[in-house]
Backbone as numpy.savetxt, mean C-alpha at the origin, in Angstrom:
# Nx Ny Nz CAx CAy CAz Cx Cy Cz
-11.57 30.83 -2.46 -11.43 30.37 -1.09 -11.49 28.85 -0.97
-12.25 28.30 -1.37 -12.17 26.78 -1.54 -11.30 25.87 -1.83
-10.54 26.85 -3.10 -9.06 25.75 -3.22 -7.83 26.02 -2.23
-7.94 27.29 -1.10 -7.62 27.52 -0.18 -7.64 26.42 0.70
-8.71 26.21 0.79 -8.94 25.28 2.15 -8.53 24.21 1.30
-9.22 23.80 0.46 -8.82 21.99 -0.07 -7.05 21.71 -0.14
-6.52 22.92 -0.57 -5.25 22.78 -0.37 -4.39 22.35 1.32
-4.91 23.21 2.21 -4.83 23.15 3.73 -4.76 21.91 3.98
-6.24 21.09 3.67 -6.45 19.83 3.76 -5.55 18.66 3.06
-5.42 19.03 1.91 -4.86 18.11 1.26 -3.61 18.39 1.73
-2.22 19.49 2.31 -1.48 19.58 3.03 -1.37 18.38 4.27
-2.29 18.49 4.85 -2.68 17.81 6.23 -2.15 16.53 6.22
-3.18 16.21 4.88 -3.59 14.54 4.48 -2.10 14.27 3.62
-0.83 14.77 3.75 0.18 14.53 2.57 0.98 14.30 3.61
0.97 15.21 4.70 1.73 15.25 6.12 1.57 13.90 7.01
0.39 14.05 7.41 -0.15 12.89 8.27 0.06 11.25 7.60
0.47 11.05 5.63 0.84 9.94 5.43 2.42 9.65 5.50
2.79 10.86 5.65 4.18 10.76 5.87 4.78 10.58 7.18
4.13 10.97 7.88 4.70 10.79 9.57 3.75 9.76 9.96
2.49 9.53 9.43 2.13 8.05 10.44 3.05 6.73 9.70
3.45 7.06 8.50 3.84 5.71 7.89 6.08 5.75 8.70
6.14 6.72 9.43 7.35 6.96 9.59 7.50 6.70 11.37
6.35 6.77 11.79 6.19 6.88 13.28 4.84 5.60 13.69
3.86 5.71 12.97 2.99 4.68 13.14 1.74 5.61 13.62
0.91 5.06 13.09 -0.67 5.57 13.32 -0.47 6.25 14.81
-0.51 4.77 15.83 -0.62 5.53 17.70 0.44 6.23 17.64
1.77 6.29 17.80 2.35 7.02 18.36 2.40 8.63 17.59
1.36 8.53 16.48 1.50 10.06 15.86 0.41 11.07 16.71
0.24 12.32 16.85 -0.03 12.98 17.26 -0.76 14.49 15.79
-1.96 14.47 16.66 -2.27 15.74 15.37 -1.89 16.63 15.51
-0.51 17.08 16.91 0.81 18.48 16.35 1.34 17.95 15.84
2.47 16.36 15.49 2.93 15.91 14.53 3.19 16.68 13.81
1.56 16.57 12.77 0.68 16.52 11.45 1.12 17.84 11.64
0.42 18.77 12.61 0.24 20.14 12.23 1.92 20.85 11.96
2.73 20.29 12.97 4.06 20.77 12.70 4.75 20.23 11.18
4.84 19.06 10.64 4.68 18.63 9.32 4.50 19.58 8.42
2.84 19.86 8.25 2.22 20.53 7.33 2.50 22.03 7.48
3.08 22.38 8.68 3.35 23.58 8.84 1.86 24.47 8.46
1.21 24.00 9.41 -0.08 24.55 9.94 -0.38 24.75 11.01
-1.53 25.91 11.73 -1.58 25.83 13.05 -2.22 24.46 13.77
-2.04 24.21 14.81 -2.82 22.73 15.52 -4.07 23.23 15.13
-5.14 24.06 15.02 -6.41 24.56 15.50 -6.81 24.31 13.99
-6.44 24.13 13.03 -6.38 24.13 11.81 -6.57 22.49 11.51
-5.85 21.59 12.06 -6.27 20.00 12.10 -7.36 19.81 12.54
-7.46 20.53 13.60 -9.02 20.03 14.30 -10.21 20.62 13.43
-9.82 21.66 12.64 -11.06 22.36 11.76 -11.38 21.49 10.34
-10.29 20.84 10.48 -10.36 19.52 9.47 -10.78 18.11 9.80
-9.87 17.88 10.69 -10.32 16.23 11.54 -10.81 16.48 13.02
-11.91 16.31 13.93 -12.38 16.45 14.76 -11.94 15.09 15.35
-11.31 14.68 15.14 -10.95 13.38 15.87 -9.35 12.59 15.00
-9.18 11.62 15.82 -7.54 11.01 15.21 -8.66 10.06 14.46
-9.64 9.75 14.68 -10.01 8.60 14.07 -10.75 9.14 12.74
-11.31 10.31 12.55 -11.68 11.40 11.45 -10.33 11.68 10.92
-9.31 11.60 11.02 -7.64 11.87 10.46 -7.58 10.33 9.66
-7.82 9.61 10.64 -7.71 8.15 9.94 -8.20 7.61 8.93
-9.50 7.67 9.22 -10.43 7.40 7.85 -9.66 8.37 6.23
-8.98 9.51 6.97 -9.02 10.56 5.53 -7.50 9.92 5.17
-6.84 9.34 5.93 -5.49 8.48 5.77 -5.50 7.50 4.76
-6.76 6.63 5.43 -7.04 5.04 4.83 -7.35 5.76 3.06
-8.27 6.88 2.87 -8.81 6.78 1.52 -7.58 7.42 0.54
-6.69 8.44 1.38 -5.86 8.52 0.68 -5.01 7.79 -0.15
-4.81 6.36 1.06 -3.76 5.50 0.31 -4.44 4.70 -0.54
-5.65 4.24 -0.12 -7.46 3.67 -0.86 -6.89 4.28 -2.79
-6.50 5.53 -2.80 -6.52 6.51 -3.76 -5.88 6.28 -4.63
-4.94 6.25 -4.06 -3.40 5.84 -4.38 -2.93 4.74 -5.00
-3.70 3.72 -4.35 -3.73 2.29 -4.95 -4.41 2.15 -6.08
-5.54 2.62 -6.46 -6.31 2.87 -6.91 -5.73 3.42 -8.84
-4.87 4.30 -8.37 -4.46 5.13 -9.46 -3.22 4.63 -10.09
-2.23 3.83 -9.27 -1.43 3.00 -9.54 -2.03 2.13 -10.69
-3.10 0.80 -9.74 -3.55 0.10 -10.77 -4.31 0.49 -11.85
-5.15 1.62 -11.98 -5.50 1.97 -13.16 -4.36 2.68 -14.80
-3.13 2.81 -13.51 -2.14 3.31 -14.49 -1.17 1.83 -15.12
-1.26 0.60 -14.14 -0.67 -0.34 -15.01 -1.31 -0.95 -16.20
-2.62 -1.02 -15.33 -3.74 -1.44 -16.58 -3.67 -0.76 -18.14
-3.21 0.09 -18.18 -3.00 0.71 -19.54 -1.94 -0.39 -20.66
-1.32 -1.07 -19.85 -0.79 -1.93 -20.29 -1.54 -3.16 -20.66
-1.23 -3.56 -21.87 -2.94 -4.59 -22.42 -1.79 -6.09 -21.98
-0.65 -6.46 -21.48 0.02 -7.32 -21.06 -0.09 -7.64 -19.78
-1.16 -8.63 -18.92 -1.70 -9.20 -17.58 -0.52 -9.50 -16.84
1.11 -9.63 -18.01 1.75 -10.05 -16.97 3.14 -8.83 -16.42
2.78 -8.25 -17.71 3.56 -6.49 -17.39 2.77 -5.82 -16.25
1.70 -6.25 -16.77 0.89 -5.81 -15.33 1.65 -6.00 -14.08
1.64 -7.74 -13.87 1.98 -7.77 -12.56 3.60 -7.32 -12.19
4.44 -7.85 -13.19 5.40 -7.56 -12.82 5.58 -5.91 -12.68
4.90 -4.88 -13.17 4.83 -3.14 -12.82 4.68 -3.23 -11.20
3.54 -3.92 -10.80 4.01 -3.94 -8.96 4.68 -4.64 -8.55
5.56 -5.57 -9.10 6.49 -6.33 -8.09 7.55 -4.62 -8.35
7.92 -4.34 -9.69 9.00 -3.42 -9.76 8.61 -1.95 -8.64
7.49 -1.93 -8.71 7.31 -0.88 -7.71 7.97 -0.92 -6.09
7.47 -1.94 -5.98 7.93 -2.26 -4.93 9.27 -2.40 -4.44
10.06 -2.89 -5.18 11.39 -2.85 -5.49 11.78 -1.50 -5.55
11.12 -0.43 -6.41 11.79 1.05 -6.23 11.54 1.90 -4.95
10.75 0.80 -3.94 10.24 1.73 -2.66 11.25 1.12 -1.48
11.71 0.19 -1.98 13.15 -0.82 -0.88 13.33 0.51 -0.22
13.83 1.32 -0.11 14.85 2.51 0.56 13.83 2.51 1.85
12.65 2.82 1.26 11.93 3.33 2.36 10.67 2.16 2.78
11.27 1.02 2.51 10.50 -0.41 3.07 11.21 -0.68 4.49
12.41 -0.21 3.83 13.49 -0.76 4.73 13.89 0.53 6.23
13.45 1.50 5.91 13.53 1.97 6.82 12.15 2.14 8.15
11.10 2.38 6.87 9.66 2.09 7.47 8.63 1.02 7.46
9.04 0.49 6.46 7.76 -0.62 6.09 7.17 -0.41 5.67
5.98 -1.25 5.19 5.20 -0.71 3.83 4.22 0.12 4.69
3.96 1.27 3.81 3.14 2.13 4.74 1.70 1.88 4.65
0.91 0.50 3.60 -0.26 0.46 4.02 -0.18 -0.83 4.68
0.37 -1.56 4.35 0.76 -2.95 5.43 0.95 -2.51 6.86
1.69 -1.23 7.12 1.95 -1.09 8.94 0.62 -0.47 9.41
0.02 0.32 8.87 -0.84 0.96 8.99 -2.34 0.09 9.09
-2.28 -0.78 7.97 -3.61 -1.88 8.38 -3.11 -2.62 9.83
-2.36 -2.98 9.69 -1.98 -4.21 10.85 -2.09 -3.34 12.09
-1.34 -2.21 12.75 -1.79 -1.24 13.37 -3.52 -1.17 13.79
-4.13 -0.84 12.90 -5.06 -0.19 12.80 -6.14 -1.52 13.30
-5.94 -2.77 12.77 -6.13 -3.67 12.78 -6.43 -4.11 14.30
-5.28 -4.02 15.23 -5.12 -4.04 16.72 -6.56 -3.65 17.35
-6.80 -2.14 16.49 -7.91 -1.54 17.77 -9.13 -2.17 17.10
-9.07 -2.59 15.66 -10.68 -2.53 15.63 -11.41 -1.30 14.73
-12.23 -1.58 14.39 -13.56 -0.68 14.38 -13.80 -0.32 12.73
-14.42 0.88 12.39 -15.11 1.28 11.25 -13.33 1.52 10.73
-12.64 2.02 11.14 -11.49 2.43 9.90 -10.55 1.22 10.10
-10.19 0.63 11.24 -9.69 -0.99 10.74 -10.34 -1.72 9.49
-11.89 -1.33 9.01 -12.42 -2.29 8.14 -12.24 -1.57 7.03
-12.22 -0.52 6.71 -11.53 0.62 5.39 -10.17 0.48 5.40
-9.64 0.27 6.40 -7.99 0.12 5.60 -7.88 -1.38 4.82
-8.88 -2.30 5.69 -8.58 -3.76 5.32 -9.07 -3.85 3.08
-9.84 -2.74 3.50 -10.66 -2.59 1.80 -9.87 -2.69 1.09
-8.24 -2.09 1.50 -7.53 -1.68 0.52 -6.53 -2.61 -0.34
-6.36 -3.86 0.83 -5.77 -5.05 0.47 -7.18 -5.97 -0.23
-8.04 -5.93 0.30 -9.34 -6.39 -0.70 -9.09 -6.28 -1.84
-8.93 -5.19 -2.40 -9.49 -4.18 -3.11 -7.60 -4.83 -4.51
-6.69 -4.61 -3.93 -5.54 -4.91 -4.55 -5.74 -6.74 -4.68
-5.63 -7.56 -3.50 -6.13 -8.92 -4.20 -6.66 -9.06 -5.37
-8.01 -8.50 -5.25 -8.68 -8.62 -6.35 -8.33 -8.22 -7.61
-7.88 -7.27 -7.75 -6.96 -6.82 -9.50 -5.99 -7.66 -9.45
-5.21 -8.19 -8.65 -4.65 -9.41 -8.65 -4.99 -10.58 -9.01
-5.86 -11.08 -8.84 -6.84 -12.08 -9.03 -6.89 -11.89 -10.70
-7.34 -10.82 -11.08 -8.07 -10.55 -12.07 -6.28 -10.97 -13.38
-5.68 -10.37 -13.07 -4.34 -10.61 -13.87 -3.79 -11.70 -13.59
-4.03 -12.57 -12.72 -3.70 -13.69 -13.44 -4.68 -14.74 -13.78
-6.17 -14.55 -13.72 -6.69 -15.14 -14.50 -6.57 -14.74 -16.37
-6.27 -13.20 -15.99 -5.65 -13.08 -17.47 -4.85 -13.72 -18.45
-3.75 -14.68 -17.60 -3.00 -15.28 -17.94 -3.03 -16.77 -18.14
-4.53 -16.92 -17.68 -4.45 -18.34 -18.24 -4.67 -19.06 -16.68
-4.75 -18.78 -15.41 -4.00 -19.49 -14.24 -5.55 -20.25 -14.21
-6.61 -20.07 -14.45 -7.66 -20.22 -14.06 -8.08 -20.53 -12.24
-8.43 -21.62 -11.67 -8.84 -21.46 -10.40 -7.76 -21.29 -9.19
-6.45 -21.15 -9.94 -5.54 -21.30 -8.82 -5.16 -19.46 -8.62
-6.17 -18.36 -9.42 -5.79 -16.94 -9.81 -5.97 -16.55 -8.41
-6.50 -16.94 -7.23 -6.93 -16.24 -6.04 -5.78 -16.57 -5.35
-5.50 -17.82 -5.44 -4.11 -18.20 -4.49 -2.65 -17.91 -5.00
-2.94 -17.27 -6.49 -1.66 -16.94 -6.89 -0.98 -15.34 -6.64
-2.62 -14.93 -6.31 -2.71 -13.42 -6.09 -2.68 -13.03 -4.55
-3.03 -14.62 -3.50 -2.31 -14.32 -2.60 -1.05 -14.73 -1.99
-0.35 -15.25 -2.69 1.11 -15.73 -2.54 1.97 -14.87 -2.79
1.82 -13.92 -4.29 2.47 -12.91 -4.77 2.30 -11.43 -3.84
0.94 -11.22 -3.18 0.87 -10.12 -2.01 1.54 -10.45 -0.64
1.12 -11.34 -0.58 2.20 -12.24 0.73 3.61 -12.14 0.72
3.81 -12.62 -0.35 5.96 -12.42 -0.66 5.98 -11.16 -0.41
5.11 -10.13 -0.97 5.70 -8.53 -0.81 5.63 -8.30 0.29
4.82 -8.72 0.65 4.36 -8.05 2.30 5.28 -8.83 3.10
5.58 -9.72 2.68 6.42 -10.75 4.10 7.83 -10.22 4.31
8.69 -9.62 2.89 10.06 -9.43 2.91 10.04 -7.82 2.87
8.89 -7.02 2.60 8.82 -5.87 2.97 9.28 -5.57 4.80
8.69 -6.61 5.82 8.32 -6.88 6.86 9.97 -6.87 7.12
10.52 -8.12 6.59 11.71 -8.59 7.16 12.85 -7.36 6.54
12.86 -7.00 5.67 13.66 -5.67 5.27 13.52 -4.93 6.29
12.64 -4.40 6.66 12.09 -2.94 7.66 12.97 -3.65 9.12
12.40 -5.17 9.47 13.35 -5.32 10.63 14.74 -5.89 10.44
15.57 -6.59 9.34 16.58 -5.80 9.24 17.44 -4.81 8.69
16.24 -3.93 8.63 17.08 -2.64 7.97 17.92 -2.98 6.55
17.00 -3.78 5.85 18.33 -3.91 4.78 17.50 -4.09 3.33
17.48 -2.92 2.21 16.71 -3.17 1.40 17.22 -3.92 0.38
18.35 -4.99 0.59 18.30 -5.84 -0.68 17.66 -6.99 -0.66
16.91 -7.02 0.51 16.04 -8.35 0.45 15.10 -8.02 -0.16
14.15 -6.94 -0.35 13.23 -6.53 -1.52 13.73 -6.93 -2.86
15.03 -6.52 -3.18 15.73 -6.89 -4.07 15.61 -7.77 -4.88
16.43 -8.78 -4.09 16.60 -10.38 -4.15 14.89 -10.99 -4.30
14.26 -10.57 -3.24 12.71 -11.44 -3.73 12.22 -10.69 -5.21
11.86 -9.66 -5.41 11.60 -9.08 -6.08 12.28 -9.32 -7.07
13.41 -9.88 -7.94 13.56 -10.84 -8.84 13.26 -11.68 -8.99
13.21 -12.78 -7.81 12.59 -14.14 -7.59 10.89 -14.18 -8.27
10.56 -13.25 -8.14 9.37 -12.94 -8.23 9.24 -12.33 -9.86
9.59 -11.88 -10.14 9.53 -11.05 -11.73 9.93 -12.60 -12.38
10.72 -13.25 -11.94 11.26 -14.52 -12.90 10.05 -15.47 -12.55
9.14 -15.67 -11.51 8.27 -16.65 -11.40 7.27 -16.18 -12.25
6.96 -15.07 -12.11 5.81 -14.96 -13.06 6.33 -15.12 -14.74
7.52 -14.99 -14.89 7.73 -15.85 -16.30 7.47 -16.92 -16.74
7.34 -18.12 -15.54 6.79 -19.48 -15.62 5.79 -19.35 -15.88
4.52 -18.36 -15.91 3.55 -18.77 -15.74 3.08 -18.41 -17.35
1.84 -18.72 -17.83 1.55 -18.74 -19.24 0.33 -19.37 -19.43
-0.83 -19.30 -20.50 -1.97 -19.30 -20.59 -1.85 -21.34 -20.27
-3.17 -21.08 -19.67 -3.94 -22.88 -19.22 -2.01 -23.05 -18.45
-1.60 -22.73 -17.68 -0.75 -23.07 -17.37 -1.35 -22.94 -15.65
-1.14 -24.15 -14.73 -1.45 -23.74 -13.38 -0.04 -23.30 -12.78
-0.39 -22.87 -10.98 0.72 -21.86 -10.54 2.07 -23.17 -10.64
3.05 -22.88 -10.43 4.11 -23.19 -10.18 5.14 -22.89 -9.03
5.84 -23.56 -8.32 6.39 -22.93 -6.82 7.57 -22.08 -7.72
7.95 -21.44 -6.99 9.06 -20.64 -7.26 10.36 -21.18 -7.08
């Protein structure tokens, strides 16, 4: 019975990242979700007692996600295969940057608006990615400039992710997302950042 329910749930939580990142946190609804998951409504609420109990289980999902990504580039003992594995990611998600936007970028900024205990858990999650950022390119040698290089490189994604989604057009992921795989070629041990 348990993997019954965890399944239900984890249904829910697979649904609800797909239609809030397609519709946006407010304007989703927990029939949305329930029509999605092809569950009854009475069945969300036996799970999330609130949109903001839906939210929190949103934020850790993608929390998760990120999470498992970077532990899967890290297998790579190269700081700068590293980085360039998420610029390429990103680049393989263009289709759906461009139609939705990045789904934890709309979703913090969203979330961001109202405030409160799960505005500060979604914000964890860009914390949380800076920082392994940080960490790879001090790998590389950048030494004190690794925080500002790690936010320049999240910034470009996030900025042309942004401008793709409003004009609908995923070769600007593209185009930066080379720009970007070739800058981090400049870079190299005791070497500081370099503009692009």
């Amino acid at each position: 019975m348990p993997t019954r329910t965890m399944d239900k749930r984890d249904r829910l939580i697979h649904a609800a990242v797909r239609v809030v990142h397609e519709q946006g946190f407010g304007r989703t609804t927990l029939a949305d979700i329930a029509a999605t998951a092809d569950v009854p409504l009475g069945n969300v609420y036996y799970y999330f007692k609130t949109k903001d109990a839906l939210g929190a289980a949103l934020v850790a999902e993608h929390a998760a996600h990120q999470e498992a990504l970077q532990a899967r580039w890290d297998e790579d003992p190269d700081p700068r295969a590293r980085l360039k594995a998420f610029v390429r990611m990103t680049d393989g998600n263009r289709e759906s940057l461009a139609n939705f936007g990045c789904p934890i970028g709309t979703l913090c900024a969203e979330l961001a608006k109202a405030g409160g205990p799960v505005a500060d858990q979604a914000s964890a999650i860009f914390t949380g990615l800076l920082a392994w950022l940080e960490v790879q390119f001090q790998a590389l040698g950048c030494g004190a400039d690794s925080r500002g290089l790690a936010i320049h490189l999240l910034s470009a994604l996030q900025g042309v992710s942004l401008l793709a989604h409003s004009l609908n057009d995923p070769a600007y992921v593209t185009r930066e997302a080379e720009r970007l795989v070739a800058w981090l070629e400049t870079l190299g041990a005791g070497e500081e950042s370099r503009d692009r």
